[in-house]
DRENVEX-748699 format. One line per 2 residues: their letters; for each residue x, y, z of N, C-alpha, C. Coordinates in steps of 0.02 Angstrom, whole numbers, plus 32768, in hexadecimal, padded with zeros to 4 digits. Layout:
N
a> X:Y:Z:X:Y:Z:X:Y:Z ~ ... $
***
This chain:
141
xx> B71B:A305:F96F:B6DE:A2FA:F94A:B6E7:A2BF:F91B ~ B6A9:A296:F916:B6BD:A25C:F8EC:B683:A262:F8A8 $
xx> B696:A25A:F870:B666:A255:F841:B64C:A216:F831 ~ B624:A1F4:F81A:B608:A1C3:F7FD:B5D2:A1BB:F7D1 $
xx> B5E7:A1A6:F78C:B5B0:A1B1:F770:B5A1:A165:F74A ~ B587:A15C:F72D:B56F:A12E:F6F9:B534:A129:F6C3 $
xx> B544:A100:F68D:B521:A0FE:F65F:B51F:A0C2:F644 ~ B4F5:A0A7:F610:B4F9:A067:F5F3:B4F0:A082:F5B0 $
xx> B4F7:A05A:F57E:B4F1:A04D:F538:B4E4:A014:F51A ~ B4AE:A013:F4DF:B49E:9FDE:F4CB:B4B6:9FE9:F48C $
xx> B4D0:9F9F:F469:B4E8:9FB4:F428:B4DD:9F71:F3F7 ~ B4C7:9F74:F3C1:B4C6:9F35:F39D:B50C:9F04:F38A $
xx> B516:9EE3:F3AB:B55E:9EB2:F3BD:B542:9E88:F3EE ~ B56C:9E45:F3D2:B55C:9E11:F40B:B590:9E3C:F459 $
xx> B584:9E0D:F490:B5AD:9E18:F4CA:B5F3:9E12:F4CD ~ B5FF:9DDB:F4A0:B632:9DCE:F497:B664:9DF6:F474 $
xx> B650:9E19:F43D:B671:9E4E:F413:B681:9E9C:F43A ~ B649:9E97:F46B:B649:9EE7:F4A9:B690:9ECC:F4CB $
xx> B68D:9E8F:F4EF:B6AD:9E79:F516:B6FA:9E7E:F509 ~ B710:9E61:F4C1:B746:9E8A:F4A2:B76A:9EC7:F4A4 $
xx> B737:9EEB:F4AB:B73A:9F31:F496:B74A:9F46:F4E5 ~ B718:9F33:F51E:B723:9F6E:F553:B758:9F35:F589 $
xx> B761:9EF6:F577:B78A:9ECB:F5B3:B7E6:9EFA:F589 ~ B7DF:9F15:F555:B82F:9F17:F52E:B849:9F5F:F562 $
xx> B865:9F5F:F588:B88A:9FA8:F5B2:B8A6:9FDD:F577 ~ B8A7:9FD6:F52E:B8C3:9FEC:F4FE:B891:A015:F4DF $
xx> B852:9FEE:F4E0:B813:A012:F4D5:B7FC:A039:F4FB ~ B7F8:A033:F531:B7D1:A052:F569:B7FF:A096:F576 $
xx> B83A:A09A:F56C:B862:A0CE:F586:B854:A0F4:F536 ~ B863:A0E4:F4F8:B84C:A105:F4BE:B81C:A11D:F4AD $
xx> B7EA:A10D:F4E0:B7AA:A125:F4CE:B7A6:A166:F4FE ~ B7CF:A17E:F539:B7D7:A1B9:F568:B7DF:A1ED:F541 $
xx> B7DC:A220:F52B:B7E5:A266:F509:B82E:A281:F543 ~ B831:A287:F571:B870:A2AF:F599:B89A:A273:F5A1 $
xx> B885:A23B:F587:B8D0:A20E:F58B:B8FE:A223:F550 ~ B928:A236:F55C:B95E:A251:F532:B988:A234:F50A $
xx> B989:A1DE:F540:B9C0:A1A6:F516:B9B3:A15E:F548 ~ B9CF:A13F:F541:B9B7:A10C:F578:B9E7:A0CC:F559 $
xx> BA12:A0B0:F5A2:BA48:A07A:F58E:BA21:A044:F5BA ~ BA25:A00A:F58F:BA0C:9FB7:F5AB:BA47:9FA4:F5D0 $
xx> BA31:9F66:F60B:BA52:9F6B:F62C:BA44:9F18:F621 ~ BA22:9EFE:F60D:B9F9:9EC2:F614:B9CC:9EB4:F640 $
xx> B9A4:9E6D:F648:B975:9E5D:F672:B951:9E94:F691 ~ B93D:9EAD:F658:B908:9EDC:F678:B924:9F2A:F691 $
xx> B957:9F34:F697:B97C:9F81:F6C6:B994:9F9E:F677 ~ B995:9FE6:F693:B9A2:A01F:F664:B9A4:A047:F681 $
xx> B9D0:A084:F66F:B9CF:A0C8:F67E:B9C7:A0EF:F653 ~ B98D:A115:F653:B97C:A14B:F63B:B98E:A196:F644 $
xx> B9B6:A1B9:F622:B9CF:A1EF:F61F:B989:A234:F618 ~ B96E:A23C:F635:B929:A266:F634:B93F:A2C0:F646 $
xx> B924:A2DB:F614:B924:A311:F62B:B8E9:A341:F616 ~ B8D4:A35F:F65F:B8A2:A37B:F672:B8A5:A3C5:F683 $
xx> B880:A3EE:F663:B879:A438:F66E:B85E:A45C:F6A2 ~ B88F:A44D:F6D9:B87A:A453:F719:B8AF:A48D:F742 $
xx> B8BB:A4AA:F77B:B8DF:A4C7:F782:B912:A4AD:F7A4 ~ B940:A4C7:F7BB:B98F:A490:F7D7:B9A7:A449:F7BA $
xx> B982:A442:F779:B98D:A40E:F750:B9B9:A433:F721 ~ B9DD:A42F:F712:BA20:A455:F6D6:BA30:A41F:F69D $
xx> BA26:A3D9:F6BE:BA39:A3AD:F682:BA14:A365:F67E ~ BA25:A33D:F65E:BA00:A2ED:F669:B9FA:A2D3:F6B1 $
xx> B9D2:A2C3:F6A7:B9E7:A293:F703:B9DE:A24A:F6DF ~ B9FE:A223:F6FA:BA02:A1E9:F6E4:B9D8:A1C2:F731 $
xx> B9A7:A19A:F712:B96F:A165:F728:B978:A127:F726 ~ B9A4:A0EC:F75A:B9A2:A0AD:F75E:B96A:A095:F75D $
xx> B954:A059:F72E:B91B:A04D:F729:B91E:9FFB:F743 ~ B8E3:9FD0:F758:B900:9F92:F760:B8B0:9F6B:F752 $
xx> B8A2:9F42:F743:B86A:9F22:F748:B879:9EF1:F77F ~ B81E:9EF7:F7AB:B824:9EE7:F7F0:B7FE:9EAB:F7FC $
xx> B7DC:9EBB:F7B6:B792:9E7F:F7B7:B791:9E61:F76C ~ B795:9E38:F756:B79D:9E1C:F6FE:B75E:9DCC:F70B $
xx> B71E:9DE2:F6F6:B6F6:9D98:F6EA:B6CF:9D9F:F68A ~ B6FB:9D70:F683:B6EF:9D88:F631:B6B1:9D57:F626 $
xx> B68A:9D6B:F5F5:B693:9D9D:F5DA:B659:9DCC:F5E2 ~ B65B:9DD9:F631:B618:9E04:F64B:B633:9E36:F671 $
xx> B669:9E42:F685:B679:9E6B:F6C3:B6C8:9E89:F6CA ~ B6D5:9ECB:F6BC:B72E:9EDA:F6D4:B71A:9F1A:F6F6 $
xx> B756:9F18:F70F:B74E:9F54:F751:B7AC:9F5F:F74D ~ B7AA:9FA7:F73F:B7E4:9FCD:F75C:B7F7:9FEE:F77F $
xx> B81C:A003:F7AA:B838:A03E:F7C4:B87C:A058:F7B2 ~ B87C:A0A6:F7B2:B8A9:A0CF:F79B:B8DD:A0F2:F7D3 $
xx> B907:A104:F7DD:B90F:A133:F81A:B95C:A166:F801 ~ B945:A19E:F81E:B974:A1C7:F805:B97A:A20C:F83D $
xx> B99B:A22D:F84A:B99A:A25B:F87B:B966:A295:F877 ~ B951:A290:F843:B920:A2A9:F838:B8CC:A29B:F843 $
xx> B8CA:A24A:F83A:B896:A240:F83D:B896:A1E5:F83C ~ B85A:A1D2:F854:B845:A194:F836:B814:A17E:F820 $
xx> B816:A154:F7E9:B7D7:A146:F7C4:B7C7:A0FB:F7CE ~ B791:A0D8:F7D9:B781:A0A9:F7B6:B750:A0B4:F794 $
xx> B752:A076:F75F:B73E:A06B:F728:B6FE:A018:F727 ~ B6CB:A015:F712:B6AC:9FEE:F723:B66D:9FBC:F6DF $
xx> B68F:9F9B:F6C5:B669:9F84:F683:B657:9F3D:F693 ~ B604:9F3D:F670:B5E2:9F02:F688:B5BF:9EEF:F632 $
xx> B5C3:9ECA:F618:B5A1:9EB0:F5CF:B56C:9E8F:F5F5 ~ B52B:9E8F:F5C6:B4EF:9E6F:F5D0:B4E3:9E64:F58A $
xx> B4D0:9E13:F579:B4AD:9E0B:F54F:B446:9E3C:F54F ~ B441:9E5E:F518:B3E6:9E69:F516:B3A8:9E46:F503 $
xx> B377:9E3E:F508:B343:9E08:F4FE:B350:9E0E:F4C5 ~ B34C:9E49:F4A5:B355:9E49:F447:B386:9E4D:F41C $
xx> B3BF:9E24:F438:B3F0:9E0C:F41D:B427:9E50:F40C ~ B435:9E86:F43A:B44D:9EAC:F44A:B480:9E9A:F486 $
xx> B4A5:9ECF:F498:B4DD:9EBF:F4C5:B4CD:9F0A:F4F0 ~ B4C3:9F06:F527:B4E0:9F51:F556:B51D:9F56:F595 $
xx> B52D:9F87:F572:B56C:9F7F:F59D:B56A:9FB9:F5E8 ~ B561:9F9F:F60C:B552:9FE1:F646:B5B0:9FE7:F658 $
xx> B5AC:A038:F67D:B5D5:A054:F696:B5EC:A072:F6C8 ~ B617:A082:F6DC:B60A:A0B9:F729:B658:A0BE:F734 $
xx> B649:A0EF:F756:B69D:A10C:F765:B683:A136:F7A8 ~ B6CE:A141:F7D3:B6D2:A14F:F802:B716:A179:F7FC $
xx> B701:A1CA:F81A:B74F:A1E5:F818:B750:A209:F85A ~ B781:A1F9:F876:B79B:A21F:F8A6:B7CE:A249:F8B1 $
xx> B7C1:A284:F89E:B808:A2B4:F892:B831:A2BC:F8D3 ~ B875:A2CA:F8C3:B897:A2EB:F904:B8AD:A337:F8F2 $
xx> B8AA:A34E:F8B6:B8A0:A3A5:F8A3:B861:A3BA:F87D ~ B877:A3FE:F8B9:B829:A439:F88E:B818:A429:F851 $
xx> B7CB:A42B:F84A:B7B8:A432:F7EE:B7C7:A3D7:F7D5 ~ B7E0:A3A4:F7F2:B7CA:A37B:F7C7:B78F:A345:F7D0 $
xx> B777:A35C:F802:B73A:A329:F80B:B701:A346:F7D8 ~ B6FB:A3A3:F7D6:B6E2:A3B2:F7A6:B6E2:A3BD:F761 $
xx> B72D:A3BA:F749:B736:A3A6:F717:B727:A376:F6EF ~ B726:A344:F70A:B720:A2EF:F6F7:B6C8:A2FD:F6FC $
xx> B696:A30D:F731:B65B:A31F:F73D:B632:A32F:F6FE ~ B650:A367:F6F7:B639:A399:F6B9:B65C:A36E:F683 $
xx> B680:A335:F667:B682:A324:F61B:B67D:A2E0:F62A ~ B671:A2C3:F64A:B654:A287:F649:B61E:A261:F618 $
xx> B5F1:A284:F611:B5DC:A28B:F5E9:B5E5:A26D:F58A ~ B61E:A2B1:F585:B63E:A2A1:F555:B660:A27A:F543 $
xx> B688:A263:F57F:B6AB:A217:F57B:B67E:A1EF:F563 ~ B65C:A1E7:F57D:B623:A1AC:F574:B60F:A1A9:F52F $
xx> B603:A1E0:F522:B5EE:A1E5:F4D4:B633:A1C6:F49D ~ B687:A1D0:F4BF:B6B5:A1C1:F49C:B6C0:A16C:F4A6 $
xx> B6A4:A15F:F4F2:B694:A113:F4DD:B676:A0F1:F4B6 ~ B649:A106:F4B8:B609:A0E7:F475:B612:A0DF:F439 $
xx> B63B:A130:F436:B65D:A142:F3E9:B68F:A107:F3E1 ~ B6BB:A102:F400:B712:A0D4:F40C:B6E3:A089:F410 $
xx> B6B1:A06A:F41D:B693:A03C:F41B:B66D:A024:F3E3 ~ B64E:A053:F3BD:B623:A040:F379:B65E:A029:F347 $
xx> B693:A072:F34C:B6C5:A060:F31B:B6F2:A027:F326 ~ B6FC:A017:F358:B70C:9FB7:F352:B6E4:9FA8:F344 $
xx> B6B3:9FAC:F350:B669:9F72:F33D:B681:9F56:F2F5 ~ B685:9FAA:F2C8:B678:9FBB:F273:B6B4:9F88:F24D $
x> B6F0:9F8A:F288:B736:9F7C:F261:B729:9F38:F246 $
***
């Protein structure tokens, strides 16, 4: 089963200041709630140590991450992969007629164990909401 969802957000910031925020692999993995820890690798790759309340999961699974697509400062695209699952990750900045910025989103997960396509399903959501959150507060800094 594959999940996919998406959302956008509009936020008062130029493009350029979003662009900061969601092109940094430091941000984007800090802003996850079940990322647990997460080591840079450079140019874009990271592994994320994620752990998810799922069953036959006992501990972190660690998530190679790599950026696949980088057109700054409108467009990054990741993928994740882990025996558990894979994610990409999908961020697009748009300048708004009214001098706003929206940043659309979307993700794609494909689990390889029970319970995490619906896991991720069911709080997605909330992520999203911890993006926005993890995004204003750079905005503020």
């Amino acid at each position: 089963m594959t999940v996919r969802v998406s959302r956008e957000l509009v936020v008062d910031a130029s493009p350029e200041d979003v662009w900061a925020f969601i092109a940094d692999p430091a941000e984007r993995a800090g802003a996850i709630s079940v990322v647990d820890s997460y080591d840079l690798h450079g140019d874009g790759a990271a592994t994320w140590h994620v752990e998810i309340p799922v069953p036959m999961v006992r501990s972190t699974i660690a998530v190679e991450t790599e950026e696949v697509e980088r057109d700054p400062p409108r467009h990054v695209k990741f993928v994740g992969r882990s025996k558990a699952f894979r994610v990409t990750g999908e961020h697009t900045v748009e300048p708004t007629d009214d001098g706003r910025t929206r940043l659309r989103n979307e993700f794609v997960i494909d689990g390889s164990l029970p319970g995490v396509e619906r896991f991720f399903e069911r709080n997605f959501e909330a992520e999203f909401d911890n993006l926005k959150a993890a995004l204003e507060e750079a905005l503020d800094a």
